[in-house]
Structures are given as structure tokens and as C-alpha cells.
C-alpha positions in Angstrom: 101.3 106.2 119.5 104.2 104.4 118.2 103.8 102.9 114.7 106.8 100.4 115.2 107.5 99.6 118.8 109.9 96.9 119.4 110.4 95.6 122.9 112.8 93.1 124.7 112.8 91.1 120.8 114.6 87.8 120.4 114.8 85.7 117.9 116.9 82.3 118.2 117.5 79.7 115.0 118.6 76.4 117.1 121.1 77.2 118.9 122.2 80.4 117.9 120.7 83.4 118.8 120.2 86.6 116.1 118.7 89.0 117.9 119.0 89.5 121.9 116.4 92.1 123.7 116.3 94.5 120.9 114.2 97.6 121.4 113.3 100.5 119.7 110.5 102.4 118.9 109.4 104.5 115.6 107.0 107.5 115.3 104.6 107.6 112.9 105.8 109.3 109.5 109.4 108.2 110.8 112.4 107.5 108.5 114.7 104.7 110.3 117.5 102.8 108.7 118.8 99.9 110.1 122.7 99.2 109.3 125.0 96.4 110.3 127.1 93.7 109.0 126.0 90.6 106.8 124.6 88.0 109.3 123.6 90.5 112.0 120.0 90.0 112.0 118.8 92.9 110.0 116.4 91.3 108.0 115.4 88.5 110.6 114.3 91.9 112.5 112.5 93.2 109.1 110.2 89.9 109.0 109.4 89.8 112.6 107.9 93.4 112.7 105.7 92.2 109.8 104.9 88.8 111.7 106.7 86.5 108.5 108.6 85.3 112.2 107.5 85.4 115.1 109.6 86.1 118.2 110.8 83.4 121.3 110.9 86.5 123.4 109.9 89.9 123.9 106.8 92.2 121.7 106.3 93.4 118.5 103.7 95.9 118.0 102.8 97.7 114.6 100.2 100.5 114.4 99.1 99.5 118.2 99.1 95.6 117.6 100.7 92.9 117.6 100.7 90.2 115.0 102.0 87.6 116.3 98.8 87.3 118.9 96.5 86.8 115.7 95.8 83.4 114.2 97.2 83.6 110.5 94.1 84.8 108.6 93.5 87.7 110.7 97.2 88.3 110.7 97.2 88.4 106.7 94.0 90.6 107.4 96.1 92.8 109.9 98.6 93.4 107.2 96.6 95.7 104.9 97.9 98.8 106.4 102.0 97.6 106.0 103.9 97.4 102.5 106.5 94.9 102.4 110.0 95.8 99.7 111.8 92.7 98.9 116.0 92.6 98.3 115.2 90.6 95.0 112.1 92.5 93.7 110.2 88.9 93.9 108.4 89.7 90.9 106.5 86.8 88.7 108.3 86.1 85.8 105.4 85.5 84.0 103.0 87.8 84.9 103.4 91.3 83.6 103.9 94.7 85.6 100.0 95.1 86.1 99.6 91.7 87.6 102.7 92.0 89.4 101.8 95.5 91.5 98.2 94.7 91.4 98.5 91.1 92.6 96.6 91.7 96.0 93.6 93.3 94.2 93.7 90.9 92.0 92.7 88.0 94.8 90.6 90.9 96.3 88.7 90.3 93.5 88.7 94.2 92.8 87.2 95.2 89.4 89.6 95.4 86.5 89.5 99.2 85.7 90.0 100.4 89.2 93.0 97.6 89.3 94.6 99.7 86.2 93.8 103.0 87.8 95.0 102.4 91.1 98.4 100.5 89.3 98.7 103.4 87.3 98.5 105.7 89.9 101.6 104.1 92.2 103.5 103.6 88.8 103.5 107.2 88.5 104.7 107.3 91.7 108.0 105.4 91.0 108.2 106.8 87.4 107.0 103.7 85.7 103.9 104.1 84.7 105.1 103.4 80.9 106.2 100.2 81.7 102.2 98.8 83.1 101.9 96.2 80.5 105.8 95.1 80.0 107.2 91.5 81.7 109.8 92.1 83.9 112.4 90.0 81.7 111.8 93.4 79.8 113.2 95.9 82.5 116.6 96.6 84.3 117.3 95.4 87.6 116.7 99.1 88.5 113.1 99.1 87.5 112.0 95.7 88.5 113.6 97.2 91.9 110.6 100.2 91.6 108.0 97.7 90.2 108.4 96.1 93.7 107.8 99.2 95.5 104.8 99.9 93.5 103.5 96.7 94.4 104.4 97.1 98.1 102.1 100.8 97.8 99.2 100.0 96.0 97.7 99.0 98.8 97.9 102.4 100.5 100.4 101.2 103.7 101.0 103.6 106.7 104.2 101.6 106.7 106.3 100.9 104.6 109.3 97.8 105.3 112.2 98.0 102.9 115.0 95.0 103.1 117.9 96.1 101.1 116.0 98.8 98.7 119.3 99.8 96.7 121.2 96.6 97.0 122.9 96.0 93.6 121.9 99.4 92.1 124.3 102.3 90.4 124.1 105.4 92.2 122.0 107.3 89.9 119.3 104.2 90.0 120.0 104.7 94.0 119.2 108.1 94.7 115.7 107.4 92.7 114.7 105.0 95.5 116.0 107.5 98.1 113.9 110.2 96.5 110.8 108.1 96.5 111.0 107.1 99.6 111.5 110.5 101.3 108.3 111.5 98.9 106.4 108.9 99.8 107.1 110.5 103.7 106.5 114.0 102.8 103.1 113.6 100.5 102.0 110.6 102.3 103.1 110.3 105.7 104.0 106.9 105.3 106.4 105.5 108.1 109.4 103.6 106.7 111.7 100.9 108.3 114.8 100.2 106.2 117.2 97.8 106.4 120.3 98.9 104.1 124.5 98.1 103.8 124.7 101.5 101.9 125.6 104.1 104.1 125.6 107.1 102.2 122.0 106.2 101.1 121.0 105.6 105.1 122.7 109.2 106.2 121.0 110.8 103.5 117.1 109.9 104.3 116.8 108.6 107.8 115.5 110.3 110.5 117.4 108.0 112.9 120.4 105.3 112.7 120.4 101.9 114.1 123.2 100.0 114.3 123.3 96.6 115.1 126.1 94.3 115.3 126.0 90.5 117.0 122.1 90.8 117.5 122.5 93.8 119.3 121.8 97.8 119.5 125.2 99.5 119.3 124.2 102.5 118.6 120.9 104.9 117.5 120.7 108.5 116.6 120.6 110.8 113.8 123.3 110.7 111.4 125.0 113.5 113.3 124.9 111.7 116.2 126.3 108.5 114.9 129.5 110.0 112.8 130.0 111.8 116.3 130.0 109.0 118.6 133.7 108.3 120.1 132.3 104.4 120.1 135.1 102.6 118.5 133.3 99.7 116.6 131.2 102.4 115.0 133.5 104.5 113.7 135.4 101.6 112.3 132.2 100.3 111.0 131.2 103.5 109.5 135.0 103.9 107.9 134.4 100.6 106.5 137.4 99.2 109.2 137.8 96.1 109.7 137.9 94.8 113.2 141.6 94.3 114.3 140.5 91.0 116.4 139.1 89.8 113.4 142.1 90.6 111.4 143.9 88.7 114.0 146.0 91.8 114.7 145.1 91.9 118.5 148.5 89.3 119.2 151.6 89.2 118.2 152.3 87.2 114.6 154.2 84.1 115.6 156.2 83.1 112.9 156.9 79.6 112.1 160.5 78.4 113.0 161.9 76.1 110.2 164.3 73.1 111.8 167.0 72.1 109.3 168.9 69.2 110.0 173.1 70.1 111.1 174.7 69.6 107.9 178.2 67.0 108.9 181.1 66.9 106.8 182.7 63.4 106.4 
């Protein structure tokens, strides 16, 4: 069984449509990056496969479901088993790294020391565990980046969405988040959809490379198989090229002709 398996999606805002029949499916304990341009529907794509949108075409189906057929309290139900990584973090200002990671327990209504312990425990995880009673006005962007992970683990997902894990971050903070995530793969077989602009971080962890440009599946492979492919767009995309018909360089430049009035000597 497929944990992610994406079929025939589309998702239209008004008029304009982001995402047109995408498919593609992901094995369980998968790594899979999704890369493309600003505005291409990456993260549209994220929040449909956890049901935040649901589709005007097509099937989503996570761990052999689909969440968009379930009224919204069994959906949020339904969601136990999947870990959500925000761009921002979207911590709580005011509420400190325990109530930030531990915030689903917390309206579980879980008892306070297994709370600590089981905060503790995915702290360790992402190297934080220091930082359990500290407000995030107190860490880097870095950190508050790991605090969100913990938060997205502590329910013990089998998958794991990331949307822009190591947007923002120095490359040192970057290949900590790369490491964790390939950890959390090899220790805990988790299954990881991530949505990334940073190729060198997306060729160094994912099983498998999609590429999506316009609402649509350019390309998907390994990383081999992308940095091999003789498709033009990619390469250009992948040599961070512009596109010469969007640099206007497909016609001719037409330079302006000046008329001057006949100069007449009297």
C-alpha cells in the first residue's frame, strides 16, 4: 500500500487553475521532494494531501484513506497518524517550547508528566531538548524551525508533510533539518513529503524528485535521473536559468525609432 497516493488532483482558486490532473504516488518510508517555482502550487498540493483543501477533481488518499470523504471531526480524528511542518514555524508567541510541541496533548487532556516526557523525548530528537521551558522570542529562527518539527512528531506520525523546512536558514542550520529528517526515515520509518526551493537540500535526501511547473508534473525521478534528463525547462530550472520567453529573448528587440523634426536654414 501506498502511503501517499495522489490521483487525477485539481485544485482551481476562481478562475485560475493551480494544479491540473496531478498524480503520483509514495511508498511507505519514502523520501519525496517536491520542487518548482514560486506560485506553482507546491504548497496548495502540501495542504490538500493533509485535507486543509480539498480537491474540485481527482483523489487524495493518505495511509489508504481519504480525507476529504470524512466530515471535519473525523477528519481531524483521521489526522493523528500525519505531522504537519509549517514554512513559518507557527509557534505561540506566548506559550513556551513545552506548550508549543506538546499543544495536541495538551487538548488531549494527556497527564502533565507524560506531556514532559514525551516533549522531551522528540526534543532530543531535533537537539533541543535544553530549550523545553524557553519562549520562542528566546531562540534563533533556526531553532524555532526544529521546535516546529518537534511539535509535528510528538504525535508519533507515519508521515511526515514539510512545506519549506529550510526556507531562510544558513547552511549549517540546513543540513541539521536534512539530517533529521533522513533520521527520522531510518530509525522511524516515517514517510516524508517535502515541499522545498533549495535544491542541494532536495538532491541530497529524497528518494525521488518532482518537479512541477504551471500546475503540472514535468518531471519525477531520483536525483540522477533528473540532472540527466535532456528536458530543457529542467535543466534550465535546475541551473537556476531563466526562461528565455520570459526574458523576452524568444523575438527580436525592436528598438524605438526617434523622429526629429528636418532642421531648415532661413
Amino acid at each position: 500500500m501506498s502511503a501517499i497516493l495522489v490521483s487525477n488532483l485539481v485544485k482551481r482558486f476562481a478562475s485560475q487553475t493551480v494544479l491540473d490532473k496531478v498524480s503520483f504516488s509514495v511508498e511507505e518510508g519514502e523520501i519525496i521532494a517536491i520542487l518548482g517555482r514560486s506560485g506553482t502550487g507546491k504548497s496548495v498540493l502540501l495542504k490538500t494531501v493533509i485535507g486543509l483543501i480539498d480537491p474540485d477533481e481527482g483523489r487524495v488518499e493518505v495511509l489508504g484513506r481519504s480525507l476529504h470523504d470524512l466530515p471535519e471531526r473525523e477528519r481531524l480524528h483521521a489526522r493523528k497518524d500525519l505531522g504537519y511542518v509549517f514554512q513559518g514555524a507557527a509557534l505561540f508567541d506566548s506559550l513556551s517550547v513545552l506548550e508549543n510541541v506538546g499543544f495536541i496533548l495538551y487538548q488531549a487532556r494527556v497527564d502533565e508528566t507524560e506531556i514532559r516526557e514525551r516533549v522531551h523525548r522528540v526534543l532530543q530528537m531535533v537537539g533541543l531538548e535544553h530549550a523545553i521551558d524557553k519562549l520562542p522570542s528566546e531562540l534563533s529562527g533556526g531553532m524555532q524551525k526544529r521546535v516546529g518539527l518537534a511539535r509535528a512528531l510528538v504525535g508519533d506520525p507515519r508521515v511526515v508533510l514539510f512545506d519549506e523546512p529550510t526556507s531562510g536558514l544558513d547552511p549549517v542550520t540546513t543540513a541539521v533539518i536534512d539530517r533529521i529528517i533522513l533520521r527520522l526515515r531510518s530509525q522511524l520509518q516515517v514517510t516524508s513529503l517535502v515541499v522545498t526551493h533549495d535544491l542541494s537540500s532536495a538532491f541530497g535526501i529524497a528518494d525521488r524528485i518532482i518537479l512541477l511547473d504551471r500546475g503540472h508534473i514535468v518531471a519525477m525521478g531520483t536525483a540522477d535521473q533528473i540532472r540527466a534528463t535532456d528536458n530543457a525547462w529542467v535543466q534550465r530550472f535546475i541551473r537556476g536559468q531563466a526562461d528565455p520567453e520570459e526574458l523576452g529573448e524568444s523575438a527580436p528587440m525592436r528598438v524605438p525609432v526617434r523622429h526629429t523634426r528636418k532642421q531648415t536654414d532661413y
